[in-house]
N, C-alpha and C positions, 0 to 999 in steps of 0.2 A: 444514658449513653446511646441506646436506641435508636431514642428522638432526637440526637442530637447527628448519627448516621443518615435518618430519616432527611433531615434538614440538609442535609449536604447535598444526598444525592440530588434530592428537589431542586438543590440552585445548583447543579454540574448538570443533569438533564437538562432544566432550563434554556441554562448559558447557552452551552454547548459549543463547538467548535471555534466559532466565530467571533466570538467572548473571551474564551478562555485560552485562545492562542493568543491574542492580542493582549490582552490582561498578562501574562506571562513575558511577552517581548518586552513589553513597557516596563517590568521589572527588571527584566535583565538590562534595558537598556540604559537606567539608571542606576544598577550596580556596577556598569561597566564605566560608566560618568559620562554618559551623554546627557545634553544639554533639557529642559521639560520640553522644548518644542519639538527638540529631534525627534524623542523617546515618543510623544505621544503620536507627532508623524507618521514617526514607522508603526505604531499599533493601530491608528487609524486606517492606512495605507495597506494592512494586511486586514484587517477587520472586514477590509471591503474589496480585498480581492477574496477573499474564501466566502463571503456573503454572493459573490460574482459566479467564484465556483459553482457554490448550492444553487444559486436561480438558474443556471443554465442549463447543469446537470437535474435539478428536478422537471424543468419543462423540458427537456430532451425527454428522460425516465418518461412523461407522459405519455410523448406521443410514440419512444421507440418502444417499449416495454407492452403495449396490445400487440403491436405489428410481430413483434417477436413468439409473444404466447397465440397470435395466428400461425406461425410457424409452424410451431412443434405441435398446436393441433391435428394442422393439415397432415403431417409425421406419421399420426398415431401410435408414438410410442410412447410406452408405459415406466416413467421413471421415478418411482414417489416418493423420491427427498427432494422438496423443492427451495431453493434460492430464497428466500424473502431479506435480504439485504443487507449492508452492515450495521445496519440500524438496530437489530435487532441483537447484536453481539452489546454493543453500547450501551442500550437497555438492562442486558443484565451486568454488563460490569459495573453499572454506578448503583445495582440495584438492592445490592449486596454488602454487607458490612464489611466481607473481608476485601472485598474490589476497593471500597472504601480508604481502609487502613493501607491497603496498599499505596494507591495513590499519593497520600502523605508520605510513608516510606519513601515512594520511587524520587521524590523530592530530596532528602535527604544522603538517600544510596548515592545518584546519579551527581550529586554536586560534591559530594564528598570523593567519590572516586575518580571522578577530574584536577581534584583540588590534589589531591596526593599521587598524581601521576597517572593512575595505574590505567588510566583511558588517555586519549586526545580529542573525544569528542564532548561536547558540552551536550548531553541529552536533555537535559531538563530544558532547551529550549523551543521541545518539539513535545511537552509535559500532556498534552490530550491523547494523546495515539498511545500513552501507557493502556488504555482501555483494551487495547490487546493482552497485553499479558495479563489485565486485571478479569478478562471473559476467561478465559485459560486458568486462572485460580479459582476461579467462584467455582465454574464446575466443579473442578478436581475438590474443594470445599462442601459442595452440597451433597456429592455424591461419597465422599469418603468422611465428614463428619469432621474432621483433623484441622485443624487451625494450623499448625506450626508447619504440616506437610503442602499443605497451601500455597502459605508465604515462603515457601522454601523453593518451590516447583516457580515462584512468580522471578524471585531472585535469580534462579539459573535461568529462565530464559532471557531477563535480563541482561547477563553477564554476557550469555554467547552472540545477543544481539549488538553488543558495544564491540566487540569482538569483531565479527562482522562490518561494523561500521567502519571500524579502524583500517581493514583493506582495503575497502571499497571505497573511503571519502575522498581520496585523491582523483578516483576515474570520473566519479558522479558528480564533482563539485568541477572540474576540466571542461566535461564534457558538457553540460548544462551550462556552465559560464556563470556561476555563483560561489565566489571567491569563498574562504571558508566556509562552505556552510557543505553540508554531509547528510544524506538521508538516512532518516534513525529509529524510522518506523520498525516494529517487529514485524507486521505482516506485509513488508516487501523486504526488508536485509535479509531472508530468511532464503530470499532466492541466492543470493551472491553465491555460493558455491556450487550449484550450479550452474551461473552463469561465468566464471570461471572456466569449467572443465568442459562445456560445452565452446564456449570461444575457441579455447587452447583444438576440441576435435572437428570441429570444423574449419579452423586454419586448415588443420592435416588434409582435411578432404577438399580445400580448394576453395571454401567461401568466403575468405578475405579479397580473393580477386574478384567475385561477383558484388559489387559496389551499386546497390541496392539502396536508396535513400532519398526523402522527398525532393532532392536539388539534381541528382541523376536522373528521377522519374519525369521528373519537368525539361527539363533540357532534352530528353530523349522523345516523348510525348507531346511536348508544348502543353496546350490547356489541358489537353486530357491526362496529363501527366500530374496538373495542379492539387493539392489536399483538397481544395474543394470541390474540383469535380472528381474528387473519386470517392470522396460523400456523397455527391449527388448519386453517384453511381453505385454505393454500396448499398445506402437507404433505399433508395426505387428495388433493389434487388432483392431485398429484404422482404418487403410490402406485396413483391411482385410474388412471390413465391408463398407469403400468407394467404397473398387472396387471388392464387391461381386459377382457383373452380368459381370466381366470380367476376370476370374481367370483365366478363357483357355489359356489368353494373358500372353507371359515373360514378356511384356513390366511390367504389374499389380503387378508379383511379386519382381522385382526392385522396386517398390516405396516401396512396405509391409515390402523389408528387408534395404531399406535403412531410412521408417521412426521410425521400429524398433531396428536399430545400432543409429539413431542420437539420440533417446531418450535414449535409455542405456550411449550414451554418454555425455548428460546431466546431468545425476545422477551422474556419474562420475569427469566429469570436473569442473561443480559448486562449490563443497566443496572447493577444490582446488584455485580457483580462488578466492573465499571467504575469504580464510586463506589469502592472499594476499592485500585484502582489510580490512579485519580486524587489519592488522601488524598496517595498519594507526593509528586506535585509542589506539593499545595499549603502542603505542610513546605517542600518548597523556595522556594519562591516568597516565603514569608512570609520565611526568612532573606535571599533577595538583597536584599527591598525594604530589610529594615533595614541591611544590607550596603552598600547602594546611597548610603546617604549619607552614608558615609565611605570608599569605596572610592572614587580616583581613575579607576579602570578603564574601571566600569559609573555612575561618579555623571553626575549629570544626563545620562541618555542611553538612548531606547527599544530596548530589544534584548530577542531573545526566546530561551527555549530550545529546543532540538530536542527533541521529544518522539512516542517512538512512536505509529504508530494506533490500539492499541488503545486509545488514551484516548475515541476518538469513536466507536470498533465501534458500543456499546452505547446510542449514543444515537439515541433511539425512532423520529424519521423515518429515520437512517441506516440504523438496519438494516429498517426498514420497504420502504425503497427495495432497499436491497441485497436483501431476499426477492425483493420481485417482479420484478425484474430478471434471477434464475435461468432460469424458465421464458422470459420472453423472451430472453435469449440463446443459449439451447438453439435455439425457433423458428429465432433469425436465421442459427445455425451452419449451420443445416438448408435452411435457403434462401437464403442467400450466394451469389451470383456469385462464383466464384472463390476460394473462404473452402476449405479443407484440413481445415480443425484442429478437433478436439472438446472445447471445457471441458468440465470435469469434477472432479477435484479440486480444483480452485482455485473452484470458484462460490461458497464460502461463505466465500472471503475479498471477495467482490463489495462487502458493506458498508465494507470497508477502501478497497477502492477508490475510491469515489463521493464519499465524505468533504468534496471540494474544492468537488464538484458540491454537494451539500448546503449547506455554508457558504458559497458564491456567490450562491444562491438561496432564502437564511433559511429552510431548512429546507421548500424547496417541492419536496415531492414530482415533482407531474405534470412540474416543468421538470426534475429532476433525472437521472428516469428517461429524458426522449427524448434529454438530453445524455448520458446512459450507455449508450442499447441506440445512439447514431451513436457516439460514441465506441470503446464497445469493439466494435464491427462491425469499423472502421479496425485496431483491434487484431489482430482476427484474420485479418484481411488480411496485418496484419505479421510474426506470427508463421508464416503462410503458405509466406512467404518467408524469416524466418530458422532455422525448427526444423531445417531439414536440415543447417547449420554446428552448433547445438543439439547436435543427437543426432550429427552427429561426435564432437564433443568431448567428449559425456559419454561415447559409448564409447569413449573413450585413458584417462579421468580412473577411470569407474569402470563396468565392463564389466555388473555388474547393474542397471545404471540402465535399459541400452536389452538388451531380451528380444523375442524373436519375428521382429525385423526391421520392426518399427512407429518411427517417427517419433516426438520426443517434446518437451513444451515446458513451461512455466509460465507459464498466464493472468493471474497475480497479475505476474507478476515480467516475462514476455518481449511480454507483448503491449501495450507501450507505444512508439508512434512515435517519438517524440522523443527516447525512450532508443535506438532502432533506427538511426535514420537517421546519428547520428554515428557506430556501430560500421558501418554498411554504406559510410560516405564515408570511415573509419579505413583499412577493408579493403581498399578501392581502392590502396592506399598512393599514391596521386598525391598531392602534395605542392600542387597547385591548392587539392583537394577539401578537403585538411586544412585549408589556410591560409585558406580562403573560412569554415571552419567556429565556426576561430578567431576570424575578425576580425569576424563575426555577433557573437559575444557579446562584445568590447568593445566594437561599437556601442550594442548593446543592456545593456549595463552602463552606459556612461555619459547611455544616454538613461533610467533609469530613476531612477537616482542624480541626475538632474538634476529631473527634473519626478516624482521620488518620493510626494509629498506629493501633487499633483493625482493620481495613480494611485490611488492606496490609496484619496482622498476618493471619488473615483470610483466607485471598487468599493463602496464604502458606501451611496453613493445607492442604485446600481443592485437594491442587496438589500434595500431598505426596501420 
């Protein structure tokens, strides 16, 4: 049995995103009775927009990722939990038996509870991003010994994350303009209630009338309004400030203008490469709807699919917001009460992040950003406090993870509360803490399932 864990993980490491999201569409899209050429279409067509994603985002990561850690040198502050990626979360959940058995579970959980109602979203088609909840069980596994407290702790984040979906997939599927399909990730649905009650407090204070957004900025600005010059202008800024005690040197401003061209060419080539990735689901979409009315399953009845973030990365306020968010997260790390930890690797999945923040607030920047720089502050709060269980476990799992004797975490993946606070009430193993955790979200399931419909309208208003 082992060996036969062993073996899996090796081909899910392997595969890895780009694989195994396509491989999954392609089934779904011939259980849904699309034609072989659709079905392999649309897995081809996303296979090589997430391959699109990684190339970009790794030569970005290249060249932003020194320019940044010039930063915080120049800084000299002292923060010793450092970022190393979400790569590093991923690692250990396929790394691990029970990450393992989960995965298989989450297959089963997620299409059965579609199948009998009790969701409307189809998660299983968004099956790789379970390595969130399966990083979140391995710990709570290695560290407490418990197999059953494990899969129990993987299941509830589960549940609240479908939960979550089910509010949110009307605003995010509208506003992105991807007809069913619903973000179902756990380490972004985790934001939705806070993006919620932040929307709803800064209507109160007047920022639905400040209409903040890449089509305002440009029309108000002209070119200097454009996404890509204000890449140009966030990178050079960036670069300028690593290598301010070196301007004398050419060598200094080659990095300034080449990490100001790459980030303008970020903002640029994302969409793009987006529209590409997108074509996938909307082969799929176009067969469920005709699917839809002869299948008793899905007939007369809204349901959405799970669908990765990279669908919204590239879209122009999103990742507009997610830039300028960098630098101010840096600031806040730097000046946090209490705060440990240094993003870093993970700051250029920030536009993944905010996603929720974005489609809560039609695309308004200015709200977006103060619900992201209070938000992910809260985050690294959190991760504060959990990277030292963290970096245990990645040194049992995989000993070159953690070097030096540094602390270590992922922004994208561990700095979300509400994915936290069930693994820190798990850990306790009190049986109170558990049961109190549980019986929250059948309250909150059946109050959502009940006044569903005024929710959702709600959330509609508020973003107009």
């Amino acid at each position: 049995m082992a060996e036969l864990f062993g073996q899996l993980s090796q081909l899910l490491s392997t595969l890895g995103a780009s694989i195994m999201v396509p491989v999954m569409l392609f089934i779904i899209a011939k259980i849904l009775g699309a034609e072989n050429k659709k079905s392999f279409q649309a897995a081809l067509l996303c296979g090589a927009g997430l391959t699109g994603f990684n190339l970009v985002i790794k030569s970005y990561s290249s060249i932003i990722t020194p320019v940044i850690k010039q930063m915080v040198e120049n800084a000299g502050v002292n923060l010793p939990i450092l970022d190393t990626g979400w790569q590093a979360t991923a690692i250990i959940a396929y790394s691990t038996n029970i990450g393992l058995i989960f995965f298989g579970l989450a297959i089963l959980l997620q299409i059965i509870l579609f199948l009998v109602k009790w969701t409307d979203v189809f998660m299983a088609a968004d099956l790789w991003n379970n390595y969130s909840f399966m990083c979140w069980g391995s710990m709570l596994y290695l560290l407490t010994d418990n197999v059953w407290l494990a899969l129990l702790l993987m299941i509830v984040q589960n549940l609240y994350t479908l939960l979550f979906c089910e509010i949110g997939a009307k605003r995010w599927s509208t506003y992105y303009h991807y007809p069913m399909c619903a973000l179902s990730a756990a380490h972004h649905m985790d934001t939705l209630p806070i993006a919620i009650i932040m929307n709803l407090i800064l209507n109160k204070l007047g920022f639905n009338k400040i209409q903040i957004n890449a089509e305002s900025l440009q029309k108000k600005f002209g070119i200097f309004g454009d996404p890509m010059f204000i890449g140009l202008f966030i990178g050079s800024l960036f670069a300028m400030i690593g290598n301010y005690n070196q301007l004398n040197k050419l060598s200094s401003w080659g990095v300034i203008a080449t990490s100001g061209v790459s980030t303008a060419a970020v903002m640029a080539v994302f969409p793009k490469v987006a529209g590409i990735f997108a074509s996938a689901f909307t082969i799929l979409t176009e067969t469920v709807r005709k699917k839809a009315k002869t299948n008793g399953a899905i007939k007369n009845r809204e349901w959405y699919l799970g669908a990765n973030a990279a669908l919204g990365y590239g879209e122009t306020n999103t990742l507009v917001t997610g830039i300028l968010l960098i630098p101010i997260m840096i600031i806040i790390a730097f000046i946090l009460p209490g705060n440990k930890a240094l993003p870093m690797i993970d700051l250029i999945s920030i536009p993944y992040m905010v996603e929720m923040f974005i489609a809560m607030s039609n695309g308004n920047i200015a709200k977006s950003i103060v619900t992201g720089a209070i938000w992910f502050s809260i985050g690294l709060l959190t991760v504060s406090n959990v990277a030292p269980y963290f970096t245990q476990v990645a040194a049992q799992v995989n000993p070159d993870l953690v070097q030096g004797g540094i602390m270590i975490f992922s922004f994208a993946v561990l700095a979300h509360p509400l994915m936290a606070l069930p693994f820190l009430g798990f850990l306790t193993q009190n049986p109170v803490i558990i049961g109190s955790i549980i019986i929250l979200y059948f309250i909150m399931y059946f109050i959502v399932k009940k006044y569903k419909v005024s929710i959702v309208d709600f959330i509609e208003n508020m973003a107009k």
